[in-house]
C-alpha positions in Angstrom: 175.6 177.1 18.4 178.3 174.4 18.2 180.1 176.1 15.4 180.0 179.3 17.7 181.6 177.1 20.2 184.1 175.6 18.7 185.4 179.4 17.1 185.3 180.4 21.1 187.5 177.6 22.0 190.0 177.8 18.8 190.6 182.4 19.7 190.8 181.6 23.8 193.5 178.5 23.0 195.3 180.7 20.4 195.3 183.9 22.8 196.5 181.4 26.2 199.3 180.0 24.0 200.8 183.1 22.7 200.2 184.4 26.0 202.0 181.2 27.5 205.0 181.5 24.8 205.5 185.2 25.4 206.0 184.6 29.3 208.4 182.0 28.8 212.0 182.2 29.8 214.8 182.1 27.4 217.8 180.1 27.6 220.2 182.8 28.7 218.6 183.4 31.4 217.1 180.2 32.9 219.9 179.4 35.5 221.2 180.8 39.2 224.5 181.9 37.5 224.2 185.5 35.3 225.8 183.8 32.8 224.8 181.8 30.1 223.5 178.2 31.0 225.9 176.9 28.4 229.0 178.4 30.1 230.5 176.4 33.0 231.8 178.4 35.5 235.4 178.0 36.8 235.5 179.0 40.6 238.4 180.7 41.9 241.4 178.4 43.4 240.4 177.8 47.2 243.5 178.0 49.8 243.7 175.4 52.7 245.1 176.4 55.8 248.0 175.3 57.5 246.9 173.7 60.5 248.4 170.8 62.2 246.3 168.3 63.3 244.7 169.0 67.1 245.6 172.6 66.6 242.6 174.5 65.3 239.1 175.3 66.5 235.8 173.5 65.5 233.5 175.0 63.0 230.1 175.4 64.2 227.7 172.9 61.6 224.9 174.3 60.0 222.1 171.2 60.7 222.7 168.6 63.4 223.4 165.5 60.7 226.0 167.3 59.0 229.5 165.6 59.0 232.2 167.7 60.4 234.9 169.4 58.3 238.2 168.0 58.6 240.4 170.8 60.3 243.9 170.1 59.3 245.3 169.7 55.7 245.2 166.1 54.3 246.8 165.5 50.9 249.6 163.5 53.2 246.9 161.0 54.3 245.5 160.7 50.6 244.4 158.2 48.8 242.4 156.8 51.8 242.0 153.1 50.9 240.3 149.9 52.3 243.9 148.3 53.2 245.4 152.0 53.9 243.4 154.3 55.6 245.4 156.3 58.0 242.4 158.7 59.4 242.0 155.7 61.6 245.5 156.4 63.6 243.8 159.2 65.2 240.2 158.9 64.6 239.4 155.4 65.6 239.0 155.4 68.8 236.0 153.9 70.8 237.0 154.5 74.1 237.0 158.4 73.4 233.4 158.0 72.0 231.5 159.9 75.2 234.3 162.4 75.2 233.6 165.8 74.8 235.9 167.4 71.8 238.1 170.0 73.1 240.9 172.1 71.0 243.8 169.7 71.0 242.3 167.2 72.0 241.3 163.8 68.6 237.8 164.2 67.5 236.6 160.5 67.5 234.2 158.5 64.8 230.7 158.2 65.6 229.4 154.9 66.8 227.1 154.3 63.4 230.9 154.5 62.1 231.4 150.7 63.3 229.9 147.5 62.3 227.9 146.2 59.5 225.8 148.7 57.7 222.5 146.8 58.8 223.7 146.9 62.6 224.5 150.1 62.8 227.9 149.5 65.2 228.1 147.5 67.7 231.7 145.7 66.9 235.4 146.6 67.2 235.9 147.4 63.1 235.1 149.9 61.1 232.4 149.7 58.6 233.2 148.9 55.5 230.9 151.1 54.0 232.7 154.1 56.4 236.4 153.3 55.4 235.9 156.5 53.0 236.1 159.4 55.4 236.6 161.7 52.2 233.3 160.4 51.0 231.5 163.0 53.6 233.8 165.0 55.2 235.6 167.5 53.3 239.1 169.9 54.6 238.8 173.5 55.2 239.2 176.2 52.9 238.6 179.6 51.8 236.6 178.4 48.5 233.9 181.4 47.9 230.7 179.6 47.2 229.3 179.7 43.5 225.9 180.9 44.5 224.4 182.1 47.8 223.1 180.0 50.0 220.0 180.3 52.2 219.3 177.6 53.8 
């Protein structure tokens, strides 16, 4: 009876395995892309528009914590540094903080923008784990996205 048992087990794992091998998913065709996974894409060059700051409309955001998109071209305002960071001439504001954003009109930075990162705001200067507005929010452009997204 044990021998008969242990034949059973041996055919039922052989069958499962080739059953589990022949299922499998090959290399070529594992990923998103229809391409190999070894290829890297290379998206298509994305245009920025021309707008001057103040000058263009808002893009709706997809989920509430989402950073906005910067509006206007920025390679003038680049590299953003600690000591040079000149988002800040328009942008840091506090006194336009409860102001609803109209066209034209500065789009000011969030209170959790200022003070220490374990306050959360509270003080006058910016937080230096903030300084880096490029670090979240990225221009406009008419990049085509690399696959589709559904969320």
């Amino acid at each position: 009876m044990k021998l008969g048992n242990i034949i059973l087990m041996a055919v039922l794992t052989a069958f499962s395995s080739s059953m589990l091998f022949a299922s499998a998913i090959d290399d070529l065709n594992m990923g998103l892309s229809k391409e190999s996974v070894f290829e890297v894409p290379t998206p298509s060059n994305a245009n920025f528009p021309d707008y001057k700051p103040g000058k263009s409309d808002r893009i709706d955001k997809a989920y509430s914590s989402l950073p906005p998109q910067i509006m206007h071209r920025v390679e003038e305002y680049l590299p953003i540094t600690l000591e040079d960071n000149e988002c800040m001439d328009c942008h840091d504001r506090r006194k336009l903080l409860e102001r609803e954003w109209r066209k034209g009109k500065k789009l000011p930075m969030p209170d959790d923008h200022y003070g220490t990162f374990a306050k959360k705001g509270g003080t006058e200067d910016v937080s230096g784990s903030r300084f880096n507005c490029m670090q979240c929010h990225v221009p406009t452009s008419d990049a085509k996205p690399l696959v589709d997204n559904t969320f």
